[in-house]
KEDO-902226 format. One record per residue (C-alpha): x, y, z; residue in three letters. Coordinates in steps of 0.5 Angstrom, whole numbers, padded with zeros to 4 digits, always signed. Example, Ala and Ser with C-alpha at 12.3 -4.5 7.8 and 13.67 -1.06 7.14 Angstrom:
2
+0025-0009+0016ALA+0027-0002+0014SER
//
This chain:
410
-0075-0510-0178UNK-0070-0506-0175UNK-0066-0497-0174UNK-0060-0500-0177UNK-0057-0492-0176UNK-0058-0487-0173UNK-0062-0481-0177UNK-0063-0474-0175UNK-0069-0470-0178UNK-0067-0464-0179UNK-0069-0457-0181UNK-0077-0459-0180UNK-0083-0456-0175UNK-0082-0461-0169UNK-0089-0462-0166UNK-0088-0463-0158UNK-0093-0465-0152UNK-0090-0457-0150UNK-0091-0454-0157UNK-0087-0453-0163UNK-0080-0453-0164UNK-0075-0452-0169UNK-0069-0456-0170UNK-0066-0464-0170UNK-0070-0470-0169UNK-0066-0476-0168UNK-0068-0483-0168UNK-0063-0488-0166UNK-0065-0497-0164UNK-0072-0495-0166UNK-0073-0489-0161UNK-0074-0482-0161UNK-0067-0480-0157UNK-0067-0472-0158UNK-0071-0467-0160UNK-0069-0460-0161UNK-0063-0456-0161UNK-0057-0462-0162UNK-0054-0461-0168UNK-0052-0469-0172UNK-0048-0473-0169UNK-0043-0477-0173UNK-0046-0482-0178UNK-0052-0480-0177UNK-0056-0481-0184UNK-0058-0473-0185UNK-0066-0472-0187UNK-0067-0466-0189UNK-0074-0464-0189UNK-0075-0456-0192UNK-0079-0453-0185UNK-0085-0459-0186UNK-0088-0461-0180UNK-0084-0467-0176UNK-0091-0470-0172UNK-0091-0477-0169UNK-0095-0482-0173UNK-0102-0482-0172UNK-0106-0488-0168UNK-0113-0488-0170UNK-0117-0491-0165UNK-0123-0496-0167UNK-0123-0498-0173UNK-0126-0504-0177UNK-0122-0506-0182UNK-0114-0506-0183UNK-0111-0503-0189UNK-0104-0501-0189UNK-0103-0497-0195UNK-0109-0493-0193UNK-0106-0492-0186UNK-0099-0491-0189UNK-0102-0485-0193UNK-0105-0482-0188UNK-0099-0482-0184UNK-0103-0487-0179UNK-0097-0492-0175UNK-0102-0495-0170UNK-0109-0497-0169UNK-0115-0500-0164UNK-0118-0505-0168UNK-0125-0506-0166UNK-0128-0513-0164UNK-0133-0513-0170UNK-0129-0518-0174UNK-0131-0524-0177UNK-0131-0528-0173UNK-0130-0523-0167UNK-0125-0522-0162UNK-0128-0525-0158UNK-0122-0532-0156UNK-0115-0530-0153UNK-0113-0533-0160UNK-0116-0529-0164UNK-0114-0523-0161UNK-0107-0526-0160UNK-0107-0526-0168UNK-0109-0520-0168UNK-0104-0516-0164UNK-0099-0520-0169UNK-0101-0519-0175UNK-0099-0512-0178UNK-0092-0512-0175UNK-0087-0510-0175UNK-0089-0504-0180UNK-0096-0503-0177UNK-0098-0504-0170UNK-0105-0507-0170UNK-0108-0506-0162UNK-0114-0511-0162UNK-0120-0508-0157UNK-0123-0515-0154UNK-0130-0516-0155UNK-0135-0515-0149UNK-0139-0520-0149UNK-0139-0527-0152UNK-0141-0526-0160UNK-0142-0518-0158UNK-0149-0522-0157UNK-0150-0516-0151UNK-0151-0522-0146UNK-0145-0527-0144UNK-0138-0522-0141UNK-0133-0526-0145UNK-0127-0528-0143UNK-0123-0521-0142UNK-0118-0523-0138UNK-0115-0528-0142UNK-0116-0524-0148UNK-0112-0518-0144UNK-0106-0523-0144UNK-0106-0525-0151UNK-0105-0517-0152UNK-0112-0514-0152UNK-0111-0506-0150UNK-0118-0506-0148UNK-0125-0508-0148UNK-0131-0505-0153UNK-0138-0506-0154UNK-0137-0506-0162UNK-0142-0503-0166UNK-0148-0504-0162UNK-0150-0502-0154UNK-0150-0507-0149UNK-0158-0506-0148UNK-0158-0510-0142UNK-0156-0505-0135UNK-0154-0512-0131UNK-0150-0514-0136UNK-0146-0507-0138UNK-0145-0506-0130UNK-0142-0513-0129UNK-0137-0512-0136UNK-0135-0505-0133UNK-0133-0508-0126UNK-0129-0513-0128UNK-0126-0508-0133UNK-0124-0503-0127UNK-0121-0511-0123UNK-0116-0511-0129UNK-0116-0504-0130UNK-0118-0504-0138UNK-0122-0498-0141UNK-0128-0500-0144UNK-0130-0497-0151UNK-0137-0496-0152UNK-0142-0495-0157UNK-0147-0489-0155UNK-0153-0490-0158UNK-0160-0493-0155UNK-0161-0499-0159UNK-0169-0499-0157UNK-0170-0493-0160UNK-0165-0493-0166UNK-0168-0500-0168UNK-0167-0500-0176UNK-0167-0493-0176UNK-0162-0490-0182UNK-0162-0482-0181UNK-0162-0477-0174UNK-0170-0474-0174UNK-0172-0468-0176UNK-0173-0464-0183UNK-0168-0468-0187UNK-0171-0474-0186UNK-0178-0473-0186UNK-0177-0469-0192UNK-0173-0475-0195UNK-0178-0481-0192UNK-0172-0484-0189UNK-0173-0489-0183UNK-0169-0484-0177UNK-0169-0485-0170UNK-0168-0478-0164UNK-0162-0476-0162UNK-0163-0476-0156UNK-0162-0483-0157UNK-0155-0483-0156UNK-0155-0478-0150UNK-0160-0483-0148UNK-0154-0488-0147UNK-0149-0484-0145UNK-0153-0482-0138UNK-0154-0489-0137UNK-0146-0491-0138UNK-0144-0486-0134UNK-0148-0487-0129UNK-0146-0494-0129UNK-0139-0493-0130UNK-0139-0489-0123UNK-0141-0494-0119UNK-0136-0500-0122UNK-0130-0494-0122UNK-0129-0495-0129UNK-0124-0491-0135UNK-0129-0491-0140UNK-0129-0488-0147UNK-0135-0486-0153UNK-0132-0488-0159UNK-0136-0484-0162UNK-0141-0477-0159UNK-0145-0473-0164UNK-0150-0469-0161UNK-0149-0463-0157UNK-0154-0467-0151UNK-0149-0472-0151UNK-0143-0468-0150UNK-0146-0464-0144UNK-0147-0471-0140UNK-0140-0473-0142UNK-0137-0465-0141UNK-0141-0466-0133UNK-0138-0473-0132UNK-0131-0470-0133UNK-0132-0464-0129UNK-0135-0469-0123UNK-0128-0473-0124UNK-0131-0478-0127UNK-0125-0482-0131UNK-0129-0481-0138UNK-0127-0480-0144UNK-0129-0479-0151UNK-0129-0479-0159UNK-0131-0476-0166UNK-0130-0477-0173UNK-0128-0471-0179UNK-0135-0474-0181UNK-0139-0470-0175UNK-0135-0463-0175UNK-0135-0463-0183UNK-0142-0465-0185UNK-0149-0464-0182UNK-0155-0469-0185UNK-0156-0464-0190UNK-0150-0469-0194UNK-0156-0474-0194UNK-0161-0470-0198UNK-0159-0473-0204UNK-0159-0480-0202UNK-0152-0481-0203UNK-0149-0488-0199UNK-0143-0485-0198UNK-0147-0481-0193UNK-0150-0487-0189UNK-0146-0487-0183UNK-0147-0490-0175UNK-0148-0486-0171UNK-0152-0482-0178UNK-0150-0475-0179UNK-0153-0471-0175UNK-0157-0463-0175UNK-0152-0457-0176UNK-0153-0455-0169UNK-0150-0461-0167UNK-0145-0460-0172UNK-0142-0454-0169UNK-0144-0456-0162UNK-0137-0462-0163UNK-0133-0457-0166UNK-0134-0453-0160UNK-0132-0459-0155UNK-0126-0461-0160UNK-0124-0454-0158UNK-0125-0454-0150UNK-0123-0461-0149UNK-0129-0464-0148UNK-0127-0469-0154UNK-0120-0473-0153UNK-0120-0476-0159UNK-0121-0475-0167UNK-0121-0483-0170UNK-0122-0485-0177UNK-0128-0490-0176UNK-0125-0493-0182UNK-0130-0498-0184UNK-0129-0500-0191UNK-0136-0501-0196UNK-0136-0504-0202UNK-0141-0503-0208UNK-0145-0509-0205UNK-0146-0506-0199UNK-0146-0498-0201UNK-0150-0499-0209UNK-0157-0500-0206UNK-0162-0495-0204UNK-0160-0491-0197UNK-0164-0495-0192UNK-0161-0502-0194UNK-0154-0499-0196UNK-0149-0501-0190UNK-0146-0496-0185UNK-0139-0494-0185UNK-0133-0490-0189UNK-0126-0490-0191UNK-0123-0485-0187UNK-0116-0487-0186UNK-0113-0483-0192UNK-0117-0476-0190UNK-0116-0476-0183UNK-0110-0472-0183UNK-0113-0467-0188UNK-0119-0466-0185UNK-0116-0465-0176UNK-0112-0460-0180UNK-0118-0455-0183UNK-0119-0455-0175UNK-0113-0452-0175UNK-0114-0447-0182UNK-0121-0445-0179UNK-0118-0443-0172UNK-0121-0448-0168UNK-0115-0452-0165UNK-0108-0451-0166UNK-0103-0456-0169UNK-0102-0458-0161UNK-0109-0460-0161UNK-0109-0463-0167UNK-0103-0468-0165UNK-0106-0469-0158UNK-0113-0471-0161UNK-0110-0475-0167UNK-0104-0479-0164UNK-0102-0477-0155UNK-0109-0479-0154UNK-0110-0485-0157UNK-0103-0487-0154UNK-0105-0485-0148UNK-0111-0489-0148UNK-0108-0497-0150UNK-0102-0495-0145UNK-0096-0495-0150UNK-0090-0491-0150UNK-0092-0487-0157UNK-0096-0482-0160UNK-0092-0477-0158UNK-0084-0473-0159UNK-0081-0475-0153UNK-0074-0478-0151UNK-0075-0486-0150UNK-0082-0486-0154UNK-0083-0491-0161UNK-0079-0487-0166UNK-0087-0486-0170UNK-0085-0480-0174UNK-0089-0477-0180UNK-0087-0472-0184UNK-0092-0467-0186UNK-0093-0461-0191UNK-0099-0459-0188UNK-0100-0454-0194UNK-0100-0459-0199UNK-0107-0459-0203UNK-0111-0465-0207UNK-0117-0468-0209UNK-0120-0474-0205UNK-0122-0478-0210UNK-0125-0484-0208UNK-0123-0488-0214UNK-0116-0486-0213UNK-0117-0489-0206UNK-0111-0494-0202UNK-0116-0497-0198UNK-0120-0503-0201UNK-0126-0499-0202UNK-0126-0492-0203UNK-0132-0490-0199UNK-0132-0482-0196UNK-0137-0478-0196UNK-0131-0473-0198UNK-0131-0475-0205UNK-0128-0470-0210UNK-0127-0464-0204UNK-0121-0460-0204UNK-0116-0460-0199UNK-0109-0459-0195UNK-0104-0463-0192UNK-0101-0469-0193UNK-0095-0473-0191UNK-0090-0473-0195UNK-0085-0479-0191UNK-0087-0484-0186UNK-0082-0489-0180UNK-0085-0494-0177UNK-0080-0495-0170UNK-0074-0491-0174UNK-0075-0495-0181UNK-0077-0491-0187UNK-0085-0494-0189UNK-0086-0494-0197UNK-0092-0489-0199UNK
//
């Protein structure tokens, strides 16, 4: 799937890594190659887009399952697939599929699987797997409890200079656990876990990861413990980075009180206090990236009551939407929304998109960010429809899609 002509993008709001300007985006061979004043050159296929945003396509990093009409919806072009497959991403070979089997109108970016099985003991074979095309390394759903074993997984990372995606929660503690303690869960008789759990973890981590000189990424931070340590490791200069789903600044635990299972997330829902604390470091910039974590659950696993209902949410469709009440509320500006969708990400897999800038993938996503709709769960592209937003009124929704200068079908 090639360009086969040059399209100018006119009359729309270009989203760029210095701000936003009005003009023409030209996309010529599959890459950007203007943004701004230039007028259309001849024979270029003109796409008038009424003043609506013109943003690089989102990439969504660490996500469990690949859907790409969902993706597609949400104006999503790329994503870091996490290792917990079945089987793992834990063989050159699988990885290799992996890289190969969304394009050439989605590109899935496998990240390896740390240790054999995602077992937590035995490192698995990176290297080979970052030569079949893994863009990184993860620990998958759960945290690697055994220290010796993560201290030697993050020295051989920093050898290949491969990130390490971890999950940030103390499994000791957290154990069979399916809320965050306090009021809620007492009150509902849920089996919770501390908070502290995570922050538990995370100081652990980093402590490890400064004595291998490691990049390392929280795919997911949720308490306000947990961000100081990751805010004061990158202040000391440490190389960490982190992220955060809509879930964790939209909704505190109170959306559990009804044992709703679409509410049954990992890490769970967290206080309010918590709540407010992501949405301030979403502000500040301690949180580098905002992911979908889309994990979809069908009715065998999400109709059962909350404690055996499986962790996860379909949240590809709704993560557009949900960064842009970011915007709405004054938290962020549409800038920040993109660096933490799309600059970000890209940044962190090492590849020339997820941004508007001469030379890059021509990902391009055409947004009108006041369009307003229902999330409706049975309406849902993904293969189950699994969102705590269900039935919430929202805005903004992609209007046209190119994967490398091609229009995708919505």
């Amino acid at each position: 799937m090639k360009q086969q002509r040059p399209i100018a993008i006119t009359n729309g709001r270009i989203v760029t890594p210095k701000g936003i300007i009005d003009g023409t985006l030209r996309l010529a061979n599959g890459i950007i190659a203007s943004a701004g004043a230039e007028a259309p050159c001849d024979g270029d296929e003109i796409v008038e887009v009424g003043g609506k945003l013109i943003a690089p396509g989102l990439i969504d990093f660490g996500v469990f399952a690949i859907d790409k009409p969902a993706f597609h919806f949400g104006g999503i072009t790329r994503a870091a697939l996490m290792p917990d497959q079945s089987p793992p991403l834990d063989l050159p070979s699988r990885v290799s599929y992996i890289a190969k089997s969304g394009k050439p109108d989605f590109w899935i970016h496998p990240l390896a699987a740390a240790t054999r099985g995602l077992e937590g003991r035995e490192i698995a074979e990176i290297a080979l797997m970052r030569e079949a095309g893994a863009r990184g390394i993860a620990t998958g759903r759960q945290w690697i409890a055994d220290s010796g074993a993560m201290l030697r997984l993050l020295q051989y990372a920093a050898m290949l200079d491969m990130i390490v995606v971890s999950h940030a929660e103390d499994a000791a503690l957290v154990g069979s656990a399916v809320a965050t303690a306090g009021e809620v869960a007492t009150r509902r008789g849920l089996p919770s876990a501390p908070a502290e759990a995570e922050a538990i973890a995370i100081a652990r981590d980093i402590s490890l990861a400064r004595m291998a000189g490691t990049k390392l990424h929280f795919r997911q931070v949720t308490t306000r413990a947990g961000l100081d340590l990751v805010r004061q490791a990158k202040d000391a200069g440490q190389r960490v980075t982190c992220g955060v789903t809509p879930a964790h600044f939209m909704l505190s635990d109170l959306a559990t009180v009804d044992f709703r299972t679409f509410a049954r997330l990992s890490p769970p829902l967290r206080s309010e206090a918590d709540r407010q604390a992501v949405r301030e470091a979403i502000a500040d910039g301690t949180i580098d990236v905002i992911a979908s974590g889309h994990d979809p659950r069908g009715p065998e696993d999400k109709r059962l009551p909350f404690a055996d209902a499986e962790p996860g949410m379909a949240g590809a469709e709704t993560l557009l939407a949900m960064t842009l009440t970011l915007v709405r509320d004054g938290v962020i500006d549409i800038g920040r929304a993109f660096e933490l969708l799309a600059r970000n990400p890209a940044a962190l897999l090492g590849v020339e998109a997820g941004a508007i800038a001469g030379g890059h993938e021509a990902d391009i996503a055409i947004i009108d960010p006041d369009k307003p709709w229902i999330i409706q769960s049975a309406r849902m592209e993904a293969t189950a429809g699994n969102t705590p937003f269900d039935g919430q009124p929202t805005q903004g929704r992609v209007s046209a899609l190119y994967k490398g200068g091609v229009p995708i079908t919505l």
